[in-house]
GUGU-941006 format. One line per 5 residues: number of its first residue (from 1); for each residue x, y, z of N, C-alpha, C, O, CB. Coordinates in steps of 0.02 Angstrom, whole numbers. Atoms other than C-alpha are relative to their C-alpha. Glycine has a CB too. Layout:
NUM) X Y Z X Y Z X Y Z X Y Z X Y Z  ...
***
This chain:
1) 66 28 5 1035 150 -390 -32 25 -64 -23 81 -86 -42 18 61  25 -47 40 929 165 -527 -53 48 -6 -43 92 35 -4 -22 -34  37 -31 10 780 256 -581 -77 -12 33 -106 -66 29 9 1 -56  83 6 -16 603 274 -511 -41 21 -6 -43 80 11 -22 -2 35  60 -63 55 450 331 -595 -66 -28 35 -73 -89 33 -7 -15 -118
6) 51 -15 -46 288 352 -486 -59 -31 -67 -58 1 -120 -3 96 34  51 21 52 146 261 -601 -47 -3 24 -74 -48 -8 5 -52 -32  74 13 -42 -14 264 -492 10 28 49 68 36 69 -27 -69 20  31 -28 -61 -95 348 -344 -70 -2 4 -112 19 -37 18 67 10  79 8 -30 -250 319 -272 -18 36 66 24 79 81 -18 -79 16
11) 8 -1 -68 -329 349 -93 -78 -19 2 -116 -23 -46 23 71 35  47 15 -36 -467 303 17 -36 8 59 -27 -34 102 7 -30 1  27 -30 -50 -571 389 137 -69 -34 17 -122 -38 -13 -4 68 -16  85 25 -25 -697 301 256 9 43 66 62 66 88 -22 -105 19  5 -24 -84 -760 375 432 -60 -64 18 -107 -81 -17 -38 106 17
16) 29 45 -31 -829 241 545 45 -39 53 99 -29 82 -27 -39 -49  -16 60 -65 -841 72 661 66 -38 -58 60 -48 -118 -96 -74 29  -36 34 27 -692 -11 613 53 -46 67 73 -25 121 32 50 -53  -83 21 -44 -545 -151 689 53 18 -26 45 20 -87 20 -74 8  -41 -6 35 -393 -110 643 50 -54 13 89 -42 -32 18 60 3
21) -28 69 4 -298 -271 674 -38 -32 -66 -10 -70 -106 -15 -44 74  15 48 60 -420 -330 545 8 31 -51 -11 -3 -99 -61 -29 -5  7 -46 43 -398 -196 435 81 -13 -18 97 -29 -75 -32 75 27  -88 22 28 -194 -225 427 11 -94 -23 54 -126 -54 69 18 90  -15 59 1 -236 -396 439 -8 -11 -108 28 -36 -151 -61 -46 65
26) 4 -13 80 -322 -358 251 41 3 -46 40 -25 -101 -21 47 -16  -48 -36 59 -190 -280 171 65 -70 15 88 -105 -30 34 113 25  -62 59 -3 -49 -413 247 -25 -65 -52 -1 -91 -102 12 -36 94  15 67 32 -145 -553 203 -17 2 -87 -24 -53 -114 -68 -31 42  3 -18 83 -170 -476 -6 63 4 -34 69 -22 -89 -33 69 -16
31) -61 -12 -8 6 -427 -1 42 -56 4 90 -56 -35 6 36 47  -38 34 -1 77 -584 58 -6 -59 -43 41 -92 -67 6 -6 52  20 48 85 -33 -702 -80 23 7 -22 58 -41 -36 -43 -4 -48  -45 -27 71 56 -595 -211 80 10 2 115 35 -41 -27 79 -21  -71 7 4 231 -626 -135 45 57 5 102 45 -15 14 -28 -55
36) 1 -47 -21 261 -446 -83 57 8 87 51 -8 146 -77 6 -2  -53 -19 -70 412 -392 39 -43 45 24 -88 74 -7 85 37 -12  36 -52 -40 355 -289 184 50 41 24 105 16 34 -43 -26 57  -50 -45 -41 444 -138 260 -58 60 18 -97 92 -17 79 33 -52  35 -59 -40 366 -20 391 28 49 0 68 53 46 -11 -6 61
41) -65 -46 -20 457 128 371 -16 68 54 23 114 66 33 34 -80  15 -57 -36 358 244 488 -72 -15 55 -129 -10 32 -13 60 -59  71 15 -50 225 198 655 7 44 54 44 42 103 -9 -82 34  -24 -43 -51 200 335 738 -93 9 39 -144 18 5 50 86 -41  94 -14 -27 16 351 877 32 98 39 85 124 56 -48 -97 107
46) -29 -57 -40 7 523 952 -83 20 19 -120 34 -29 58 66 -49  43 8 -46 -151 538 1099 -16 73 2 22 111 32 24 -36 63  20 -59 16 -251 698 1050 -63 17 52 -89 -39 51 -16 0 -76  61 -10 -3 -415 762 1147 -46 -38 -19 -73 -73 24 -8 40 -21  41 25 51 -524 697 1009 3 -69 8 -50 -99 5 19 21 -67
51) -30 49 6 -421 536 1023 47 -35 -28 81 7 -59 -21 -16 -4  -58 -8 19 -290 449 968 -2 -3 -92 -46 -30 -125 44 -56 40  -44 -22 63 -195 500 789 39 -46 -34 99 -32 -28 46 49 16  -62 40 21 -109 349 691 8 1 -67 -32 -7 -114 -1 -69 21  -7 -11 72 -4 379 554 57 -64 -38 117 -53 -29 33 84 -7
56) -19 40 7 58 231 480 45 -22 -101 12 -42 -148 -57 -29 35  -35 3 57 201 216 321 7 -80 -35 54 -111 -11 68 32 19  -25 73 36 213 46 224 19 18 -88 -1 59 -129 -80 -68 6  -12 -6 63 305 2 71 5 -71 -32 52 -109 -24 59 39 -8  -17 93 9 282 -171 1 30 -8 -83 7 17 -134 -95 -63 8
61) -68 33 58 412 -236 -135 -5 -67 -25 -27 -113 10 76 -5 36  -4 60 66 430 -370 -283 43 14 -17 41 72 -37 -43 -10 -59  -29 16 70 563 -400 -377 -20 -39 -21 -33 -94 5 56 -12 -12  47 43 48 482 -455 -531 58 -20 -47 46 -70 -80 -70 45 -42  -99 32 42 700 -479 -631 38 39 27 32 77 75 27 9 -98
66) -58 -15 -50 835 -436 -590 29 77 -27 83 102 -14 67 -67 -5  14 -82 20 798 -250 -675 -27 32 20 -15 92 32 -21 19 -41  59 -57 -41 658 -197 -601 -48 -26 63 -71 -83 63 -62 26 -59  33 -5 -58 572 -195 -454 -84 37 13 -98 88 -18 50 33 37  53 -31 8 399 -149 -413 -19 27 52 28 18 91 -41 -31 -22
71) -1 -34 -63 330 -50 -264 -64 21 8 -86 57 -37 47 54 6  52 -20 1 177 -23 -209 -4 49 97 -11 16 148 -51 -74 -25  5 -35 -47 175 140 -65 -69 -3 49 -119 -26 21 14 57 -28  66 -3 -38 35 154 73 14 31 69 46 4 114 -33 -75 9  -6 -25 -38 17 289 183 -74 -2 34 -126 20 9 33 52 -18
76) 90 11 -50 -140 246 325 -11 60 46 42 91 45 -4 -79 68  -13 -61 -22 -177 395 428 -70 -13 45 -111 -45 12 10 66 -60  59 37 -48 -321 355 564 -14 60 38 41 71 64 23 -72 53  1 -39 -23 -381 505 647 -58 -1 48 -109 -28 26 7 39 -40  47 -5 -23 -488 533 786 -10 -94 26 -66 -115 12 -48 41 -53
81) -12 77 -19 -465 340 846 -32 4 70 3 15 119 87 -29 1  11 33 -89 -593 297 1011 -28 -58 21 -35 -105 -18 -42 40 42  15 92 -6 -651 145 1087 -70 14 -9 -89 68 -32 21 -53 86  87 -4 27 -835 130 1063 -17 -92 14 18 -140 -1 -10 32 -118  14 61 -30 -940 -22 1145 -54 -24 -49 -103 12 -56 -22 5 77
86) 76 -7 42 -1068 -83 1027 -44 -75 13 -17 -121 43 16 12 -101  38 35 -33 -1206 -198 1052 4 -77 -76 8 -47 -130 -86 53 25  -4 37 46 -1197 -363 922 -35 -60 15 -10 -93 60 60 -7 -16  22 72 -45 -1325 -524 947 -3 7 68 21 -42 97 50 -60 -7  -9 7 -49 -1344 -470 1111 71 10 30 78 31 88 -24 -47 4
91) -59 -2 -38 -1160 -473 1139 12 68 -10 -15 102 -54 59 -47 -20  -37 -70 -5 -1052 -307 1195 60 -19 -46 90 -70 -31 25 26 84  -69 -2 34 -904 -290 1064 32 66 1 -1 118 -2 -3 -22 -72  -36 -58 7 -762 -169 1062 18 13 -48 42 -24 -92 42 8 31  -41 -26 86 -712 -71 929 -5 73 8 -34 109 49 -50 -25 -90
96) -26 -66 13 -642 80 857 -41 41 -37 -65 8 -83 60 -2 -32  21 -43 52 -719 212 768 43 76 0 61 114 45 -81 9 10  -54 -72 -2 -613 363 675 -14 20 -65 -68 12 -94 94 -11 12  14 -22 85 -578 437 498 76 -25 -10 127 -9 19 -22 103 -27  -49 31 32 -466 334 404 12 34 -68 -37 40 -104 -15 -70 -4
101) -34 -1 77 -368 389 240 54 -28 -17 102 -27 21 15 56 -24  -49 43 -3 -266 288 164 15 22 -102 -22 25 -151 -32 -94 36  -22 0 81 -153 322 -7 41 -25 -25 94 -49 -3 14 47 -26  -60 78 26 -76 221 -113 72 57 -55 66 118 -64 -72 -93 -92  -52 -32 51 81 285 -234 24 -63 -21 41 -96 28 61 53 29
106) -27 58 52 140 135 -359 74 25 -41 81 81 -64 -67 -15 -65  -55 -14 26 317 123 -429 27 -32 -35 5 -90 -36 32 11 28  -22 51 40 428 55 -551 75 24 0 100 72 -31 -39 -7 -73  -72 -17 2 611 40 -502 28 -24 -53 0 -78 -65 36 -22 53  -43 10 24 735 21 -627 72 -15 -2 96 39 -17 -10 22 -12
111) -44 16 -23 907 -57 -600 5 -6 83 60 -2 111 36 34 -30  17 -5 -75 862 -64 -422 49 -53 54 36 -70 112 -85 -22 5  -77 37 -33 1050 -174 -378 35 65 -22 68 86 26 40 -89 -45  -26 -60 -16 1115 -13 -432 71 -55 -65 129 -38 -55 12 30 110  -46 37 30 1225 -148 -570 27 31 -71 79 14 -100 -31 -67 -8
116) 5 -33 80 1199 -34 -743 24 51 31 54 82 -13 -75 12 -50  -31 -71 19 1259 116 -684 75 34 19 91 93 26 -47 47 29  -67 -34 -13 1445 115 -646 34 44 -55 72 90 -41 48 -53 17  -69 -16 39 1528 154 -809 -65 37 -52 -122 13 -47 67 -81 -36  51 -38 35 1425 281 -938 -29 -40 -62 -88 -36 -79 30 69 -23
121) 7 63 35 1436 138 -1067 -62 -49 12 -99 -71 -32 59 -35 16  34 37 -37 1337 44 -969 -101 43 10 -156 19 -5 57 -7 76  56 -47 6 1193 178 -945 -13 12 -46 -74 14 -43 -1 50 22  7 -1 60 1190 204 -1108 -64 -55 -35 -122 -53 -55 70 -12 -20  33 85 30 1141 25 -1165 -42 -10 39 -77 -49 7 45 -72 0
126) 47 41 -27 1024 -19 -1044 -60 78 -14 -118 61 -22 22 -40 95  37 -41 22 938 164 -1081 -30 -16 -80 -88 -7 -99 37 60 10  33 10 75 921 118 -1268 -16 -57 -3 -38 -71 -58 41 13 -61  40 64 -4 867 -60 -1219 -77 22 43 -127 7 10 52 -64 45  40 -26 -38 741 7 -1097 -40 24 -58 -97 1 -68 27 46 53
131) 64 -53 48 660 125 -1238 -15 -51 -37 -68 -80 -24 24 77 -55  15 55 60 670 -3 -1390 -25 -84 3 -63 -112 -37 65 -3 -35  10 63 -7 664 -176 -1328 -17 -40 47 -41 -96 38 34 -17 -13  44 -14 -47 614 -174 -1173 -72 4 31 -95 -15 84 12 28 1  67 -53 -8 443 -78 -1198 -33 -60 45 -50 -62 104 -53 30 -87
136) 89 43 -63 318 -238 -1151 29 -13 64 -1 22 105 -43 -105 -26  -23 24 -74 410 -304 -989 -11 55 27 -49 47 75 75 -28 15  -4 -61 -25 426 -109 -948 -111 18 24 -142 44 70 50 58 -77  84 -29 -34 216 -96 -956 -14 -72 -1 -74 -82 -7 -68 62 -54  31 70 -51 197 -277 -905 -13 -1 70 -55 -32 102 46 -56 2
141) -29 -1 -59 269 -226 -754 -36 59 23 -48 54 83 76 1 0  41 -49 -29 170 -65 -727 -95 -24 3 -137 -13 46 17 72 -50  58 25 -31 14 -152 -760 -6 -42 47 -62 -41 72 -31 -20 -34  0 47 -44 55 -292 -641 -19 56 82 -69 54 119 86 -48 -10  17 -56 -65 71 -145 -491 -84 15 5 -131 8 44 44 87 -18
146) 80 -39 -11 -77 -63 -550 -47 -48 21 -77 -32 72 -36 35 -71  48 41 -16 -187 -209 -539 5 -27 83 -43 -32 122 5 -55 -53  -18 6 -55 -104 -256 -388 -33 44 66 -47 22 121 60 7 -12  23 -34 -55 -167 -102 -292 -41 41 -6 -47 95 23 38 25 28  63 -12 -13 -328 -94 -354 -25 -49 24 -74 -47 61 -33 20 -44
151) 37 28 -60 -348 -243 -294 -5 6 82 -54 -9 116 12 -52 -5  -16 5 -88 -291 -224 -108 -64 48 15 -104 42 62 95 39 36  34 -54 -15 -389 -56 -146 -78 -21 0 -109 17 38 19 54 -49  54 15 8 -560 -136 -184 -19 -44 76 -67 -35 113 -3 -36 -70  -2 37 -87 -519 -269 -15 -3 55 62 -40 53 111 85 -45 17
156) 28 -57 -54 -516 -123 89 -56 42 5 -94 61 49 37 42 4  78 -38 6 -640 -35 19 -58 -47 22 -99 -23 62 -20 22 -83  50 26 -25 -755 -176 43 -9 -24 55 -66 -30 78 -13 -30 -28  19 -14 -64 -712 -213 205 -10 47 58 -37 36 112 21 -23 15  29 -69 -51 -725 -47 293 -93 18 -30 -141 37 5 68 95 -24
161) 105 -5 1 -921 -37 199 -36 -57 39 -91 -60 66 -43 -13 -94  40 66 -43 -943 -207 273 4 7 70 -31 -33 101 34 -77 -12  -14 -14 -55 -896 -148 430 -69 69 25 -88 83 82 86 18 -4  58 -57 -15 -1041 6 410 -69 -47 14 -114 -35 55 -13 61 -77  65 19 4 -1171 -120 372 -4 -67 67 -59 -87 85 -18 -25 -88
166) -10 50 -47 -1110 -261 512 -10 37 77 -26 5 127 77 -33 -12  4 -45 -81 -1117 -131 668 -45 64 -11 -51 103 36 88 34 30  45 -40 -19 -1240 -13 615 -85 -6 -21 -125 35 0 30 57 -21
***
């Protein structure tokens, strides 16, 4: 396989009323506009006192050629998760309130078929294409991520504040 170089990190900390169906629904539905593989690689709840604990791993994927790959990490982390009844128009609605953090890590795979690196020949040349001729596709491709997951990051952000000012 080839190489992978970490180009961004962010995170995001709200405490509040929140859904979280609509809150994954956010990120799926930004994610899947932009043509974005999904892989869960970690859902784990664990039922505390306080309430429940969910720590949730995603890694969503592009190949953008058949060199590189792009990756955008997201670790959700929900703490303190209880039901909470709240009053809306008269109506009773259910919902959650907890402390959410959520962080992003951005990536930029390289040979990511694993096709350049059998023979040293081969590593070679695509290393001195990579540095010299390469360069724009190489930060085409890191700005494409980055923008990528500030946007998702700005969609979440604005719907967990919209969620402060809609229920309280």
């Amino acid at each position: 396989m080839g190489e992978t170089r970490i180009v961004g990190t962010k995170s995001l900390v709200y405490s509040g009323l929140l859904n979280v169906r609509e809150l994954y629904a956010v990120i799926n539905e930004y994610y899947d506009a932009k043509s974005y593989d999904k892989e869960e690689k970690q859902n784990r709840e664990i039922v505390t006192e306080q309430g429940k604990d969910v720590y949730v791993e995603l890694k969503r994927c592009k190949e953008v050629s058949d060199y590189y790959k792009i990756s955008a990490g997201m670790k959700i982390m929900i703490r303190k998760l209880v039901d909470v009844e709240v009053e809306v128009d008269g109506r009773k609605k259910n919902l959650k309130k907890g402390e959410v953090t959520i962080k992003f890590k951005n990536s930029l795979e390289s040979d990511w078929a694993g096709k350049w690196q059998g023979w040293p020949l081969y590593f070679f040349i695509t290393l001195f294409a990579e540095k010299f001729f390469n360069r724009s596709n190489h930060n085409r491709f890191i700005n494409e991520i980055n923008d990528d997951v500030d946007g998702v990051y700005k969609r979440i952000s604005g719907y967990l504040n919209l969620q402060n000012y809609k229920y309280n």
